[in-house]
C-alpha positions as a Python dict, from the first residue, in 0.01 Angstrom:
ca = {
    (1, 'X'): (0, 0, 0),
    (2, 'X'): (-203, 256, 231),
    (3, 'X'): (-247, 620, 64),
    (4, 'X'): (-102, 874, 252),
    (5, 'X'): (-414, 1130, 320),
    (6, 'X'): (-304, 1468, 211),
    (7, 'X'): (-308, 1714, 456),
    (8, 'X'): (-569, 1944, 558),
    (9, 'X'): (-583, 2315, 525),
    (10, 'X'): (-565, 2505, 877),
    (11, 'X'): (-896, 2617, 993),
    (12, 'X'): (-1032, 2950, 939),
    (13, 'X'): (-911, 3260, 1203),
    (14, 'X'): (-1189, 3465, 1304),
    (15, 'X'): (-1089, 3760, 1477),
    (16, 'X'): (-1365, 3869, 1744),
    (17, 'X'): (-1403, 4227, 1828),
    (18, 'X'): (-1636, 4286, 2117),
    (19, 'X'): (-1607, 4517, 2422),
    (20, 'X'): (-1823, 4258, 2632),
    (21, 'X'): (-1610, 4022, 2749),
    (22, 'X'): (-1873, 3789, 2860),
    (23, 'X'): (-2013, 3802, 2481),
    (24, 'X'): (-1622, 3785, 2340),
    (25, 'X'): (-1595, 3471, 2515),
    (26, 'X'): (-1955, 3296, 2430),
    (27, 'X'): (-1864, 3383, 2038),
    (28, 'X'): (-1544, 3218, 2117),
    (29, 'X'): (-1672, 2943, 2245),
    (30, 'X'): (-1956, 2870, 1978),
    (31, 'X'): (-1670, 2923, 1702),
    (32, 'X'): (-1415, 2705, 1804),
    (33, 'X'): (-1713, 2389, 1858),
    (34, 'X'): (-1741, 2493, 1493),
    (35, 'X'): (-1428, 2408, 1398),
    (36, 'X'): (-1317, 2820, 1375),
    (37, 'X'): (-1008, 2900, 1528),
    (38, 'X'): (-1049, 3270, 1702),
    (39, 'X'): (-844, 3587, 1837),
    (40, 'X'): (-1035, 3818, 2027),
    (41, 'X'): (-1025, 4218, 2031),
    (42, 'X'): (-1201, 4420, 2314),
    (43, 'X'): (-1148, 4770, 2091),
    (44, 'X'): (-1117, 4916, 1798),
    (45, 'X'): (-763, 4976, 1847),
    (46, 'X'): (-690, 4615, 1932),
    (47, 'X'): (-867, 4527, 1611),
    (48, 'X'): (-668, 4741, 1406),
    (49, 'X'): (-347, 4578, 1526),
    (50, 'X'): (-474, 4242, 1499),
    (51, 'X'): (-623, 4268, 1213),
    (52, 'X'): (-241, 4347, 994),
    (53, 'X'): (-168, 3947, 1116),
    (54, 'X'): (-433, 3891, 789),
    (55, 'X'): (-730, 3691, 995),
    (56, 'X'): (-933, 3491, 728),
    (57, 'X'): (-1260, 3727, 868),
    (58, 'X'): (-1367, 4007, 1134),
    (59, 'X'): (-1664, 3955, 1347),
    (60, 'X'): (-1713, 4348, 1465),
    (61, 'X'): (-1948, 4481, 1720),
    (62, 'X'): (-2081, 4775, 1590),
    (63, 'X'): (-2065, 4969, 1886),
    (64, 'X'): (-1741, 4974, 2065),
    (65, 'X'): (-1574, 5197, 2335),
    (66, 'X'): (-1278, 5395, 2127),
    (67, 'X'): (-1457, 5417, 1803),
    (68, 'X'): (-1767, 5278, 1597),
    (69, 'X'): (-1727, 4955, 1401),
    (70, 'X'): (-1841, 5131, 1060),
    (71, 'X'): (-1529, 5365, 1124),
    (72, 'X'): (-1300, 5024, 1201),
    (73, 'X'): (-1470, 4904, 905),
    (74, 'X'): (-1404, 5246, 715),
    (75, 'X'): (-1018, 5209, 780),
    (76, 'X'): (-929, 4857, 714),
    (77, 'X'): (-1100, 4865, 375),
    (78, 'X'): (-897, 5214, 324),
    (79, 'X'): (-565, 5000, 403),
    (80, 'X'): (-423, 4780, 113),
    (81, 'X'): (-278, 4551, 383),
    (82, 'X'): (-600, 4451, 537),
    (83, 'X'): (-873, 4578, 309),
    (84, 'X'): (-892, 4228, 149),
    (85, 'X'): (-1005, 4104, 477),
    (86, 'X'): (-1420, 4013, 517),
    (87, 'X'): (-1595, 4165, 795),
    (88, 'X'): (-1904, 4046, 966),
    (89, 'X'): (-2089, 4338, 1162),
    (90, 'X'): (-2331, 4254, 1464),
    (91, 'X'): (-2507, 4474, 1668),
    (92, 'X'): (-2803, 4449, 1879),
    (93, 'X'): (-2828, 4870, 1872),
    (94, 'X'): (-2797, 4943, 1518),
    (95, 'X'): (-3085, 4746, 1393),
    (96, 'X'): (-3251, 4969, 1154),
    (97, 'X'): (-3226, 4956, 800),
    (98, 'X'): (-3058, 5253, 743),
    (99, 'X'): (-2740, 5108, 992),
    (100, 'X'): (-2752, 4789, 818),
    (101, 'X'): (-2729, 4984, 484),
    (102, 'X'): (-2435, 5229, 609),
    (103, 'X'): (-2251, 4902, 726),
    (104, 'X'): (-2243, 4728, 389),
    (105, 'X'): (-2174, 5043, 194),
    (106, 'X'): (-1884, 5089, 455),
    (107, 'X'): (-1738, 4761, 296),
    (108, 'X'): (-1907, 4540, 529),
    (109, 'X'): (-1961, 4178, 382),
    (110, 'X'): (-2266, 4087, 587),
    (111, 'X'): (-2476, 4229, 865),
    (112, 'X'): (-2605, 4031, 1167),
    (113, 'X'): (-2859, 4185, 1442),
    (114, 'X'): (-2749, 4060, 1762),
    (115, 'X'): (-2840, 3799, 1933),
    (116, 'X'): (-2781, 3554, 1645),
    (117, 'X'): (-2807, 3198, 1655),
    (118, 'X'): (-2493, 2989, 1669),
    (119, 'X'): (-2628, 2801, 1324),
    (120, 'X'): (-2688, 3115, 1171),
    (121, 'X'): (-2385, 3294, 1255),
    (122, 'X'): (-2148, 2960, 1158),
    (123, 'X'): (-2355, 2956, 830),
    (124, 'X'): (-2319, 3345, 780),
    (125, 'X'): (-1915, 3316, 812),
    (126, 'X'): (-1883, 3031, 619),
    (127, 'X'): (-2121, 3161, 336),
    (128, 'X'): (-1900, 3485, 320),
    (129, 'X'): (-1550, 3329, 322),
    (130, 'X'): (-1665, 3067, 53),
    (131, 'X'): (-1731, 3373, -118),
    (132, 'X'): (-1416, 3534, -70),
    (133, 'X'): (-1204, 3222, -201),
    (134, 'X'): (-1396, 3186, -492),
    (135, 'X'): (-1395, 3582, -596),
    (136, 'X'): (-986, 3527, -449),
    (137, 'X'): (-935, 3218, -678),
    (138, 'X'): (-1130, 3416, -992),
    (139, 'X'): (-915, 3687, -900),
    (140, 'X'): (-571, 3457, -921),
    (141, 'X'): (-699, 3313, -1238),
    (142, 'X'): (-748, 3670, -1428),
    (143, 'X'): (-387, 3779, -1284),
    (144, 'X'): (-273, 3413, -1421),
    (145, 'X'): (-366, 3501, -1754),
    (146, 'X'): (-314, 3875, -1713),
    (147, 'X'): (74, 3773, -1612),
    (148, 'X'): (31, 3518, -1939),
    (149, 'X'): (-63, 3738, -2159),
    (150, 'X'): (167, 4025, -2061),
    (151, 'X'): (473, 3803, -2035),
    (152, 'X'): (382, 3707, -2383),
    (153, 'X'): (355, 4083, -2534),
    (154, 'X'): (678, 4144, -2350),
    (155, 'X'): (839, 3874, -2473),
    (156, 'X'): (766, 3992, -2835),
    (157, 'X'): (814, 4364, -2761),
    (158, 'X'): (1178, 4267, -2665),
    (159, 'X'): (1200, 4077, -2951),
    (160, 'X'): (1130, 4348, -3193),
    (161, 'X'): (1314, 4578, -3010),
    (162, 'X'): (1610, 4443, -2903),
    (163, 'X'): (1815, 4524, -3254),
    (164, 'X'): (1676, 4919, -3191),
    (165, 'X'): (1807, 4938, -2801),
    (166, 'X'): (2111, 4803, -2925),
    (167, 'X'): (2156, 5042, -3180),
    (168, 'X'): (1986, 5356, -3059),
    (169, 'X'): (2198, 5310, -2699),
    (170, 'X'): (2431, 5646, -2648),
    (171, 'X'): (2699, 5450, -2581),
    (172, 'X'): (2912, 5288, -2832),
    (173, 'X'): (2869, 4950, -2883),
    (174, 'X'): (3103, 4760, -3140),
    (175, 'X'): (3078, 4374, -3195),
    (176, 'X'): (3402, 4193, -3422),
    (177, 'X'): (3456, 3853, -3490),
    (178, 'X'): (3795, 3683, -3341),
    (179, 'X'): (4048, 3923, -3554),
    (180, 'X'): (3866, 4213, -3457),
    (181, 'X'): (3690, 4252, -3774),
    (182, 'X'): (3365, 4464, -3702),
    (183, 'X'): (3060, 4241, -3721),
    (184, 'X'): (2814, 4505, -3575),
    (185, 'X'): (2787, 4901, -3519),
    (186, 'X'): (2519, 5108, -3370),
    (187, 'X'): (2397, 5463, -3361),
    (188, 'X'): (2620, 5545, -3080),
    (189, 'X'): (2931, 5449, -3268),
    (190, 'X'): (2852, 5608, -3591),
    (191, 'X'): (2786, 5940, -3250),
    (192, 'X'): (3109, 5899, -3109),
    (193, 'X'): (3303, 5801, -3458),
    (194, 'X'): (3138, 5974, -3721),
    (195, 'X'): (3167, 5648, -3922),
    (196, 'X'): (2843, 5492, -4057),
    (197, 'X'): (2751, 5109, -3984),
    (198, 'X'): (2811, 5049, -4395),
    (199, 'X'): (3134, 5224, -4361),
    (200, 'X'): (3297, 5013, -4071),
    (201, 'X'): (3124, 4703, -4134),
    (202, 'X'): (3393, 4435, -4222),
    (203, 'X'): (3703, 4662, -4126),
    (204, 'X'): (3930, 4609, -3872),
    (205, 'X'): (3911, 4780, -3509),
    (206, 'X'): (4262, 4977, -3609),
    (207, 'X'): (4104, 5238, -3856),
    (208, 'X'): (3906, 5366, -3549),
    (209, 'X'): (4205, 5317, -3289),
    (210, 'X'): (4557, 5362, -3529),
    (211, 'X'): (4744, 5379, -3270),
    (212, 'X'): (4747, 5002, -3263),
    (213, 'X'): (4929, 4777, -3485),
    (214, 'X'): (4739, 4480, -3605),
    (215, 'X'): (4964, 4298, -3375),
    (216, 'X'): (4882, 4475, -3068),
    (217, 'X'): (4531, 4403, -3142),
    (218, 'X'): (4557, 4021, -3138),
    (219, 'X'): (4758, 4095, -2816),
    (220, 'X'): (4504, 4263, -2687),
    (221, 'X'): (4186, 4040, -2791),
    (222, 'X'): (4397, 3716, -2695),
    (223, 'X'): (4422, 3885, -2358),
    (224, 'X'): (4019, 3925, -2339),
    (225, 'X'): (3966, 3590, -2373),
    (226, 'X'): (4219, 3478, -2082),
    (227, 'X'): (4079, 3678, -1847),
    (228, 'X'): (3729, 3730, -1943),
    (229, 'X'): (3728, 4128, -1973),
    (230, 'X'): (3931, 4448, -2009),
    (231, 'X'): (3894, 4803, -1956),
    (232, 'X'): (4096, 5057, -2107),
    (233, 'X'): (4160, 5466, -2202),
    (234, 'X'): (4245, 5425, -2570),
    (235, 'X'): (4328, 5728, -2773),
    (236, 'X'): (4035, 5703, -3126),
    (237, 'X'): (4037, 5860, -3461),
    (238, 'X'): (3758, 5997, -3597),
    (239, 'X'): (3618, 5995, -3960),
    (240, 'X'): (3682, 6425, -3986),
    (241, 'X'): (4057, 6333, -3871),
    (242, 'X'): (4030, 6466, -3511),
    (243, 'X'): (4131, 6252, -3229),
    (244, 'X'): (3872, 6122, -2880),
    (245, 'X'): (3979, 5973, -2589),
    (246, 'X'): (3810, 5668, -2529),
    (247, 'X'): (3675, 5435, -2245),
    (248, 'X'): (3656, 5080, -2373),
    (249, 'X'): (3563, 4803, -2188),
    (250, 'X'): (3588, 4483, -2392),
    (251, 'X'): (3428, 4144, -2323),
    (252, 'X'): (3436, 3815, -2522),
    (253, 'X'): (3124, 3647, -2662),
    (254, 'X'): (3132, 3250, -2626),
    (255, 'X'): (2911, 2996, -2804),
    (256, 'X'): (2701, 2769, -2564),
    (257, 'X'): (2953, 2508, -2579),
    (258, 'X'): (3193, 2809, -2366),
    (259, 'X'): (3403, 2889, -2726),
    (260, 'X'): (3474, 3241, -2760),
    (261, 'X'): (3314, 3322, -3100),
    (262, 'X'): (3374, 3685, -3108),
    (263, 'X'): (3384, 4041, -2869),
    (264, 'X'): (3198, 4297, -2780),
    (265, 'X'): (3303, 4627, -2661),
    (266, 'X'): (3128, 4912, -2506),
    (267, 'X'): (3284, 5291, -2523),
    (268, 'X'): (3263, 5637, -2405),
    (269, 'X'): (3398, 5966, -2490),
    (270, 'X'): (3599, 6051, -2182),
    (271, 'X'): (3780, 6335, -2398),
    (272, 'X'): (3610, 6640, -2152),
    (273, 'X'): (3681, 6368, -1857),
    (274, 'X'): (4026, 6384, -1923),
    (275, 'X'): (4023, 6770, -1968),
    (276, 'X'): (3910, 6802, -1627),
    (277, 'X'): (4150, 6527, -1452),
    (278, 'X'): (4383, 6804, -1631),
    (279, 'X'): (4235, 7114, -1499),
    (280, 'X'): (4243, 6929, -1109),
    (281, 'X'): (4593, 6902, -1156),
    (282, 'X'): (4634, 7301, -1267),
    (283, 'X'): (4416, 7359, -981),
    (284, 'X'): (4690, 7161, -765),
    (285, 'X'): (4973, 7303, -905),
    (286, 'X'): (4776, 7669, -867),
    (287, 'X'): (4760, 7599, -501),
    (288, 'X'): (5081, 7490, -439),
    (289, 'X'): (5244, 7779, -574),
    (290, 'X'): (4973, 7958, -344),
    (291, 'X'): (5112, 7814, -83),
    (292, 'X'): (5452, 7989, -148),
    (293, 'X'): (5332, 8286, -274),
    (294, 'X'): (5101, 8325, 91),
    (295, 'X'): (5376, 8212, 302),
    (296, 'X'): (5653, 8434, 151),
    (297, 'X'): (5399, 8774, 137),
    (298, 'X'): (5295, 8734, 508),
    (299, 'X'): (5646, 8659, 588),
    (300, 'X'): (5762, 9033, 488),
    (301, 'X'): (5448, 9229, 705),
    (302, 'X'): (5543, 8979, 963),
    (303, 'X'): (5932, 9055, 989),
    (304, 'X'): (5844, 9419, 968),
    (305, 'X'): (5656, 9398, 1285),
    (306, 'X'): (5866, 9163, 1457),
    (307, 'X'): (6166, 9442, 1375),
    (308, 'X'): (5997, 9752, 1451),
    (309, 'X'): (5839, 9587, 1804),
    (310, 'X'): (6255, 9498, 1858),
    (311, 'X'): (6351, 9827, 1794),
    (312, 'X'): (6047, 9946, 2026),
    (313, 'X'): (6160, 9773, 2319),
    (314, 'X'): (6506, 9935, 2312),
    (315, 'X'): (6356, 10272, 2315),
    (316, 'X'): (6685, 10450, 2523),
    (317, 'X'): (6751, 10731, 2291),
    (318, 'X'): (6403, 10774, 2121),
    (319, 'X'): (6204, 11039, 2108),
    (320, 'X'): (5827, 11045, 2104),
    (321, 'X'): (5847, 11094, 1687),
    (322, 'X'): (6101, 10760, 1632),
    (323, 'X'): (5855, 10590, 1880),
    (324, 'X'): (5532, 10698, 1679),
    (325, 'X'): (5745, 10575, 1322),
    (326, 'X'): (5778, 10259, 1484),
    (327, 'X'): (5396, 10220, 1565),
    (328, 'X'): (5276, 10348, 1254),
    (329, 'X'): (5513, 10082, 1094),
    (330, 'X'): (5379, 9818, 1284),
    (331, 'X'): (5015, 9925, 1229),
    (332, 'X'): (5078, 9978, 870),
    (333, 'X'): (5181, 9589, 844),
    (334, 'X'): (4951, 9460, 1002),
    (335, 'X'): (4664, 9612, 826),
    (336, 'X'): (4813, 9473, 567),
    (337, 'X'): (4841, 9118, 679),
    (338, 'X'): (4439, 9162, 772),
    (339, 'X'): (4387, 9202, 407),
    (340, 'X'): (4581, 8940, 282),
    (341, 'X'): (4404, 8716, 519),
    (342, 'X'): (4073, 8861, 427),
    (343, 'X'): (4132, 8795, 87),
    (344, 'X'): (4243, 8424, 143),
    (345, 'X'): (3901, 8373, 305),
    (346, 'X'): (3692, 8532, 31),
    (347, 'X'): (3887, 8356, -232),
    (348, 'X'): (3829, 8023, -28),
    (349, 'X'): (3499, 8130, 8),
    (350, 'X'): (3477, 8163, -389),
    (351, 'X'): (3690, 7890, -539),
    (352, 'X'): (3537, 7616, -295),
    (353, 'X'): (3168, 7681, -412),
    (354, 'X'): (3078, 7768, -86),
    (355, 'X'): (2987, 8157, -186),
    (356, 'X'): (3022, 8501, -33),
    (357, 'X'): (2792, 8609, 212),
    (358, 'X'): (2613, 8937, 203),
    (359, 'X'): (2413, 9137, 435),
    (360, 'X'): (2182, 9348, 203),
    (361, 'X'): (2087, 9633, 341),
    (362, 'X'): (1954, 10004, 191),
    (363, 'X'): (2252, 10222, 68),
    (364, 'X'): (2329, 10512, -72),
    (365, 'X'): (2589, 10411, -318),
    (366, 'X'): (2630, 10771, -385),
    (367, 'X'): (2734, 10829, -6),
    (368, 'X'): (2919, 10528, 40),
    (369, 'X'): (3129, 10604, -281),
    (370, 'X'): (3205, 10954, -139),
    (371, 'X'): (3332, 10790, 212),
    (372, 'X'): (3533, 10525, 48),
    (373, 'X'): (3690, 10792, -173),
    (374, 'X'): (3778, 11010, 73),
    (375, 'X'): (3942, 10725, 323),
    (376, 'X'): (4142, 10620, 5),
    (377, 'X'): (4283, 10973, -47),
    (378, 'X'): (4427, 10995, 308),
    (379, 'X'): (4635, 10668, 224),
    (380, 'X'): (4745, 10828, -91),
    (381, 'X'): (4781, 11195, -17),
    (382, 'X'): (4963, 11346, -351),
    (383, 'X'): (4718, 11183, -535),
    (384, 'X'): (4414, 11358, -740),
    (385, 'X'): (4075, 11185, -660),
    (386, 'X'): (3747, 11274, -849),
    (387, 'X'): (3377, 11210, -762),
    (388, 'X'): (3133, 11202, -1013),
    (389, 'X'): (2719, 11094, -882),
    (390, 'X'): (2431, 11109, -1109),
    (391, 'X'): (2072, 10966, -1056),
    (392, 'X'): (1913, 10777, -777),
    (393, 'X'): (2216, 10626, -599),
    (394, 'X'): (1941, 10449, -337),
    (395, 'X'): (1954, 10055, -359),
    (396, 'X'): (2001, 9713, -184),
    (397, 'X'): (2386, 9621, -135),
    (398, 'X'): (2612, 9487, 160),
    (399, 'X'): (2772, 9851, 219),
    (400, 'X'): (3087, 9664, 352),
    (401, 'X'): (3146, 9450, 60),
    (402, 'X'): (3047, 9733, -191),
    (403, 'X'): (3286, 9873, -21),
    (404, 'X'): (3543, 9654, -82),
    (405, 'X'): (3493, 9632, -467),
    (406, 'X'): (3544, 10014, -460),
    (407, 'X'): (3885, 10027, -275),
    (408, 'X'): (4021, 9721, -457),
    (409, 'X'): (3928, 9895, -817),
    (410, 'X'): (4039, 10241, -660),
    (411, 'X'): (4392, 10112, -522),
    (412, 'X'): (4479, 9925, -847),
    (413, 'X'): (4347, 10267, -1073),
    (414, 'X'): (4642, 10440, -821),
    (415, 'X'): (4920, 10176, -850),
    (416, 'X'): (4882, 10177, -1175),
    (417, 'X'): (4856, 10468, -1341),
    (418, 'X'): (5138, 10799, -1349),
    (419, 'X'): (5134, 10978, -998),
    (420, 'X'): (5057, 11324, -1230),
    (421, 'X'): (4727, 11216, -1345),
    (422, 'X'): (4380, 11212, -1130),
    (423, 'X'): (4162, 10870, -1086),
    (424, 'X'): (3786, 10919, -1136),
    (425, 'X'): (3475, 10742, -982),
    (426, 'X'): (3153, 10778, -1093),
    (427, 'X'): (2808, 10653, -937),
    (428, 'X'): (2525, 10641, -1140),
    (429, 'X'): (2171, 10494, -1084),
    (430, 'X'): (1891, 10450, -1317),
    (431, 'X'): (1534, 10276, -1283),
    (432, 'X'): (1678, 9917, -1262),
    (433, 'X'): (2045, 9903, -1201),
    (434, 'X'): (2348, 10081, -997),
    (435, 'X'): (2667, 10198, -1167),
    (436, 'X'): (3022, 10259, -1090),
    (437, 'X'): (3255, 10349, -1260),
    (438, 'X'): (3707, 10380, -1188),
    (439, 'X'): (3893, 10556, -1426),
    (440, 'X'): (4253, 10602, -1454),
    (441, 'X'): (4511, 10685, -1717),
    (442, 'X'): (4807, 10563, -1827),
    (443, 'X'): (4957, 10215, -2008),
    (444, 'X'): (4702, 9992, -2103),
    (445, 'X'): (4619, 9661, -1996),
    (446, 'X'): (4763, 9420, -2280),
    (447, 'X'): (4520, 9169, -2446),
    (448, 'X'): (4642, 8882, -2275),
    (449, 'X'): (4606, 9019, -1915),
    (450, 'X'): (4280, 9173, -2007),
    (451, 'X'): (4194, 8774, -2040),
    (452, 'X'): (4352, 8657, -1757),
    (453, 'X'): (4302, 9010, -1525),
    (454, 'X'): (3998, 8823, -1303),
    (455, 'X'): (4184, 8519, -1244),
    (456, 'X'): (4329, 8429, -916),
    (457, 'X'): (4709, 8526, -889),
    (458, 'X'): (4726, 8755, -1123),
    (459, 'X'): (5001, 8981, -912),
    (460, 'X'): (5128, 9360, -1000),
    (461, 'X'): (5398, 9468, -1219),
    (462, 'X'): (5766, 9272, -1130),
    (463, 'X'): (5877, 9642, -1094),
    (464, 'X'): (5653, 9762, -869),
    (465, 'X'): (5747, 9796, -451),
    (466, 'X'): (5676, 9471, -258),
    (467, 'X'): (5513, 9644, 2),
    (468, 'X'): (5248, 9773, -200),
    (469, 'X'): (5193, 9440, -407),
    (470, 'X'): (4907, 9254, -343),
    (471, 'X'): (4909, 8860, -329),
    (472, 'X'): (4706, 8810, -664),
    (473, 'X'): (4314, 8841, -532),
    (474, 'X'): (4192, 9146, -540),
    (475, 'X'): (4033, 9176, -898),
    (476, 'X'): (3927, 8782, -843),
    (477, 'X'): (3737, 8873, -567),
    (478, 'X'): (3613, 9189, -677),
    (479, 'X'): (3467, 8967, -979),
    (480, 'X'): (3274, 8700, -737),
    (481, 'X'): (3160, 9021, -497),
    (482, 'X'): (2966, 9176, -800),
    (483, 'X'): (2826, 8827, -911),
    (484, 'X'): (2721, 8754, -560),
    (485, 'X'): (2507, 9106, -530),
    (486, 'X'): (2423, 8923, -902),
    (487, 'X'): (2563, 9133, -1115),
    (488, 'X'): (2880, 9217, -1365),
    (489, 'X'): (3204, 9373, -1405),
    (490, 'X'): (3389, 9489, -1727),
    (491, 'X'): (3711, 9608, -1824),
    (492, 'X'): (3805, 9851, -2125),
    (493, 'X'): (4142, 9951, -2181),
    (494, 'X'): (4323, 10163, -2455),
    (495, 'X'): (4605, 10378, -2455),
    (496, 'X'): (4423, 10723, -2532),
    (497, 'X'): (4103, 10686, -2379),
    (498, 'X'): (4289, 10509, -2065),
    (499, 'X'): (4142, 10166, -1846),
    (500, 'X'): (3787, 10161, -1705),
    (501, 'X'): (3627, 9929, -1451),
    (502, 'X'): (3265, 9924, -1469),
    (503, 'X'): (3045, 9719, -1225),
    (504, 'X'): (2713, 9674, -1276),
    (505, 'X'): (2409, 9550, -1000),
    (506, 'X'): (2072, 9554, -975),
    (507, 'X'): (1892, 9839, -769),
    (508, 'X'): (1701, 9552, -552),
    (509, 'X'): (1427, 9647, -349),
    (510, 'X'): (1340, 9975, -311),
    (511, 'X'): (1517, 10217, 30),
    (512, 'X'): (1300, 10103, 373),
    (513, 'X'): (1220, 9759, 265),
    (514, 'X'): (1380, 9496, 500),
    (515, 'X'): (1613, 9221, 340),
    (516, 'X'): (1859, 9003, 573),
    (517, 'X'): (2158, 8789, 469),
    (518, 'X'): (2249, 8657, 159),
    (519, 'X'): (2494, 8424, 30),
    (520, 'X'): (2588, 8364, -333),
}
């Protein structure tokens, strides 16, 4: 019976780059008689192109019409994807020794001065890519054993580490037989349990989950093993007595026959998990009653209007002082429905993590107090208002937002305190930072509202008139107004000494330097 001759390899591709096309060709031809099969480049941009389809060797004409064949050279050793490519250089104007010596330190493989004879350039190629497959097959052999070797060292680095990545993992990994009797606990157990691997080894899974009967267990392992896994929240015991809510997701173990032979079960604390699925659903709730809070304050400015623009239009029988009642009325409500809605958008603003936005500008906090004071005093005549400045009251704030702080502190200071008795406001600066200050008398804040008074919805007394209640967002937004210019608010109050809002912020840069918008 005839052998079958084993195929031959495909012939060497040289890739020709030559601007003369009368030269490309004649290469061509003398290559291919060789037995060379040949692609042909008239530039060095062709070349580069061609050359990432990984030709067995480059035949480059040093001097070409886009760019020099030691720069070609240059940039495909420079490449990873072609720089294992030989390259031939002939030229027949860079003859000297110094070319030939800038070619092959270029990473030229060989140098030929043009015209070469066919034998000689045949032999030349076929010299350098013999040389290339045997430095390429030495090369293969040293990765061989390289790969050999390492495999080997890895293979006995994960043997003697395997036990410590088990046991050293953060997670809590637990192994039991078929009863559930704990075969195997590691460091993120004894983390999560408190129990040491001597202390649980050989007990059942119910000391660390009591909440199960020893029946509910078998349920629950017989259950693993007829559908392959299961993943639960279980509720854990610790060893100091407190309880952890727990992720468990348990798999069976099976011998190589298929036979389950035991379980093992990974957990996590979800405990703070849980705590937060709880404090999304407070948030909900919060909102919803938002909702009805929102809808039933805007209601009441909105039916005042809608009344005193009725009464308007059937103005027989009105003077000009009933007509101006009216339109105060209707001003006065809707001023106040533009600062519920303002505060709905700051405390969106806030609560969504978006932040406030400032526009920082140069102020004098001492001057903006004063006008803030004085516009609250016209909307509460009968009332005593004191000014108190000290120091340098020059700094970097949003003026309309600082503001804002001020009138919110100053209107609850009024609403809150006995009609007799003044309100003070201080502004003080000193080298670094920029005080104020609103004092008022009267009852104190009680402990629990002092620890709840910068939360959203925190509304006024029950008792007080509906029409000067806010909808709960005033001192919230205060709070995130001051920590947006990055800075602080406190709260004392006492029943002698009376309740005082203090905000602190930094002076920023100094009065005349430029500063655009900020958000925080």
């Amino acid at each position: 019976m005839e052998k079958t001759p084993s195929p031959q390899p495909p012939s060497p591709v040289v890739l020709i780059v030559e601007d003369d096309e009368a030269k490309r060709y004649m290469l061509a031809r003398t290559l291919e008689l060789a037995g060379f099969r040949t692609r042909e480049a008239a530039n060095a941009a062709d070349a580069l192109t061609l050359a990432r389809e990984a030709p067995d060797v480059l035949l480059l004409d040093v001097r070409l019409p886009d760019l020099t064949g030691f720069e070609v050279s240059r940039r495909l050793k420079g490449d990873p994807a072609t720089a294992s490519i030989p390259i031939i250089q002939m030229s027949a104007s860079f003859t000297t020794t110094q070319d030939k010596t800038q070619g092959l330190m270029g990473g030229a493989d060989g140098y030929l001065v043009a015209p070469v004879e066919p034998e000689e350039l045949v032999a030349t190629l076929r010299t350098v890519l013999r040389t290339h497959e045997v430095a390429r097959e030495r090369a293969q052999l040293l990765e061989s054993e390289r790969a050999a070797r390492a495999a080997l060292e890895a293979a006995n680095a994960q043997l003697r580490t395997q036990v410590d990545i088990l046991a050293n993992v953060q997670d809590s990994i637990i192994v039991t037989d078929l009863s559930g009797v704990i075969t195997y606990w590691n460091e993120g157990a004894t983390q999560l349990f408190g129990y040491t691997a001597g202390e649980m080894l050989g007990q059942s899974l119910v000391a660390i989950y009591p909440s199960q009967s020893q029946q509910e267990l078998a349920e629950g392992l017989a259950h693993v093993i007829a559908t392959g896994a299961r993943t639960g929240e279980w509720l854990g015991r610790r060893k100091d007595g407190s309880e952890v809510w727990i992720n468990v997701r348990t798999v069976p173990m099976r011998s190589a026959q298929g036979a389950p032979t035991g379980f093992i079960g990974v957990s996590r604390d979800i405990t703070e998990l849980r705590n937060l699925r709880a404090d999304a659903l407070r948030r909900a709730e919060l909102a919803q009653q938002f909702v009805g809070i929102v809808s039933h304050d805007l209601r009441n400015p909105l039916t005042a209007i809608t009344l005193a623009a009725e009464s308007g239009l059937r103005k027989e029988g009105r003077d000009a002082a009933a007509q101006v009642r009216l339109l105060t009325r209707i001003r006065s409500s809707a001023e106040r429905m533009t600062r519920m809605v303002r505060d709905l958008l700051d405390f969106t603003q806030a609560s969504m993590g978006s932040g406030i936005t400032l526009n920082l500008q140069p102020v004098d906090l001492h001057e903006l107090t004063r006008q803030v004071v004085e516009e609250v005093q016209f909307a509460y005549p009968g009332r005593t208002l004191r000014v108190e400045c000290s120091g340098d009251g020059e700094g970097l704030v949003d003026a309309d937002r600082m503001a804002q702080v001020l009138t919110n502190l100053l209107s609850n200071a009024l609403q809150y305190s006995p009609s007799e008795t003044p309100v003070t406001v201080g502004c003080e600066g000193d080298a670094d930072t920029l005080r104020l200050r609103v004092h008022n008398l009267g009852s104190p804040i009680s402990p629990e509202d002092l620890q709840r008074i910068f939360a959203p919805l925190q509304r006024g007394a029950a008792g007080m008139d509906s029409a000067q209640r806010s909808i709960g967002l005033g001192l919230f937004i205060v709070k995130h107004l001051v920590r947006a210019h990055q800075g602080d608010i406190q709260v004392c109050s006492h029943r002698e000494e009376g309740t005082t809002f203090t905000v602190r912020v930094p002076r920023g840069l100094s009065a005349g330097e430029d500063a655009g918008p900020s958000t925080a």
